[in-house]
N, C-alpha and C positions, 0 to 999 in steps of 0.2 A: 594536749593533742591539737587544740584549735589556732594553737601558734605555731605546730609544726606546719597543720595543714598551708595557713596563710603566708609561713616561709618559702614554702616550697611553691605556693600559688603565685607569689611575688616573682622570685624567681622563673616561673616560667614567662611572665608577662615582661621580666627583663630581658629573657633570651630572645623570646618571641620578636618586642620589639628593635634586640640590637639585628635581629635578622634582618628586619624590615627595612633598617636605615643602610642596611649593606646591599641589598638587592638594590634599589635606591638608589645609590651613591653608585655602582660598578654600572647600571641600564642608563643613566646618566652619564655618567664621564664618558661610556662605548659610544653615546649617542655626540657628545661631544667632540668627542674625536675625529668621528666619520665628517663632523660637520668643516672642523678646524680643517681635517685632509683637502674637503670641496674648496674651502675657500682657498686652500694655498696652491690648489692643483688650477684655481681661476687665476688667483693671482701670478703662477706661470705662467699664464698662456698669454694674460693681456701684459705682462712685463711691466709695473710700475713705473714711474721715476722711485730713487732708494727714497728720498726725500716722502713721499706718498708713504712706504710702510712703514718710515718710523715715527710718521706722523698715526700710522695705524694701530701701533704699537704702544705708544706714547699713549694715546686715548683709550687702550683698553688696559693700560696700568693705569689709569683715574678711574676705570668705570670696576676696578679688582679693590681698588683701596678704599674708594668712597662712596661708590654706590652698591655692590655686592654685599657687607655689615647691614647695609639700610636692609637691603628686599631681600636677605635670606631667610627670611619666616615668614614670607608671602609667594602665591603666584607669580609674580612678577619677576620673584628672582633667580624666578627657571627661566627666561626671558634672557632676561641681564648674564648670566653665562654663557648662556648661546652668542649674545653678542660679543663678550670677550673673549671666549675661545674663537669663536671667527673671526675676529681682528686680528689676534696673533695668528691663526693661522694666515691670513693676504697677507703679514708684516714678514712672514717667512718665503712668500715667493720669492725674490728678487734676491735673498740669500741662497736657495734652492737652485734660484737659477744658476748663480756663480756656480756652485759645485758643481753641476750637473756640467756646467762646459768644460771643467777639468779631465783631464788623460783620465779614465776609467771613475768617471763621475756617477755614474749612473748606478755604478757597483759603490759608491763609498756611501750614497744616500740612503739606498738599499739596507747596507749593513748597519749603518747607523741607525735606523728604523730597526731593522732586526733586534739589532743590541739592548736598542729599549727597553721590546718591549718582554723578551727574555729579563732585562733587569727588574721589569714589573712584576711579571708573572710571577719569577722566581720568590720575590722579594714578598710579594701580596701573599701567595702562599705559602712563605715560612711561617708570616706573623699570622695568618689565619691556623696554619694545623698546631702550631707549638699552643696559639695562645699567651706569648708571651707580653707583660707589662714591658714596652718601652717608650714609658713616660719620660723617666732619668733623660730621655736625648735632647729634651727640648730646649734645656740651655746650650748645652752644646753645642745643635744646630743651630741656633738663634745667633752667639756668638762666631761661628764657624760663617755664616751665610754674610755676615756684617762686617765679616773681616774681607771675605772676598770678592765684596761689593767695591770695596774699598778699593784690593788691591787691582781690581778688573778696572775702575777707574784710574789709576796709577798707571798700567800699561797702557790705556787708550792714548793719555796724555804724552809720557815720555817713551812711546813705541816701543813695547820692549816686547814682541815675541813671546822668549822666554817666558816669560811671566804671565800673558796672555795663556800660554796652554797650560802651568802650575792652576792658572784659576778655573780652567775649565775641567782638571781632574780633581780640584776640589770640589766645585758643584756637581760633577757625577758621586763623590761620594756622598755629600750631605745630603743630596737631593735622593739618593738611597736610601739614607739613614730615617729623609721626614716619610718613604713612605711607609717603613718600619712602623715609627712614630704615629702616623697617623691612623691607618690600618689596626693598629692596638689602639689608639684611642674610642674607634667605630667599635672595637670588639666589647672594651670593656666602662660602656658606658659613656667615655668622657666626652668624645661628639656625637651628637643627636640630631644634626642638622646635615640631611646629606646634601642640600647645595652647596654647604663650606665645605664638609669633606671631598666634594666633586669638583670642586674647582682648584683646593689644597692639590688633591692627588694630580692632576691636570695640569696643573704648574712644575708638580715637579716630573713631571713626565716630560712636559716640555724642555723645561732645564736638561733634563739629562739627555735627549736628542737633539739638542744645540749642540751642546758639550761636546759628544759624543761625536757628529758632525765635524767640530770643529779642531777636533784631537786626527779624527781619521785622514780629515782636509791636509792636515798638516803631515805626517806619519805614514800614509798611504797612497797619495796621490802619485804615479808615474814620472810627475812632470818634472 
């Protein structure tokens, strides 16, 4: 009887807590977001040179890879997200800008926003009401993401279009897949640290309104 009880006591203290790391992780990333908007909606208005946000850009994939692992089980590394999603967000004015001067720009940004965050929405609550493990993805994506690193680097180099927007409907799907992925991870135990999963899910939210962006740019533009 007293191992039932202490089962079932366990158990609440692990739903309780994955509660806590979700509440957490979504009051986070919203706040994130809002903030990443401020700075790209700055970043508009004072119009960079490109050179500036990819210098902005550049510095907040150092401060994602090597200082984020440090300060995420501290104060600090609520800090440090705030600062890397705001850098990416000024690194996207001066790409915003572009679109937005396109024939019916203002509509493709729009939707590409739209599109988002319907792919979040939708996506966050599948994996939240099913409940389902989609751990299995994470070779997948890992593989999948490293291929198209690749191949997005192979387009820059030999201009190829084509291949630029193959890479960009790949990372709309992977970037699909990790929030599957991650989302089940927050559910069932496997992260515990809602600054990684806030800045995980945030990345690839950003990935897929690049993407997104840059499929619509292409595909919808008037011009």
């Amino acid at each position: 009887m007293r191992n039932n009880e202490f089962t079932i006591s366990r158990g609440q203290e692990s739903a309780l807590s994955t509660n806590k790391v979700l509440r957490q992780t979504y009051m986070l990333l919203s706040m994130t977001l809002l903030f990443s908007g401020l700075t790209a909606g700055i970043s508009m208005a004072i119009n960079p040179p490109v050179g500036v946000s990819m210098i902005a850009s550049l510095v907040s994939l150092g401060l994602l890879w090597f200082v984020v692992p440090r300060t995420a089980n501290s104060a600090s590394g609520i800090w440090v997200v705030f600062l890397v999603t705001g850098l990416l967000g000024f690194g996207l004015g001066p790409i915003l800008n572009h679109y937005v001067a396109l024939p019916n720009g203002g509509q493709l940004v729009m939707t590409a926003l739209g599109g988002t965050g319907v792919v979040f929405l939708g996506l966050s609550g599948y994996a939240l009401t099913t409940r389902k493990d989609f751990s299995f993805m994470a070779g997948f994506i890992f593989t999948g993401v490293l291929v198209a690193f690749v191949a997005g680097i192979a387009a820059m180099i030999f201009n190829m279009p084509a291949l630029s927007l193959g890479v960009s409907a790949m990372f709309i799907m992977l970037m699909s897949g990790y929030i599957l992925y991650q989302t089940s991870e927050i559910i069932h135990g496997g992260e515990t640290n809602y600054v990684l999963a806030t800045i995980s899910l945030y990345v690839a939210i950003y990935n897929i309104f690049t993407s997104l962006l840059h499929l619509l740019g292409a595909f919808g533009s008037n011009d």
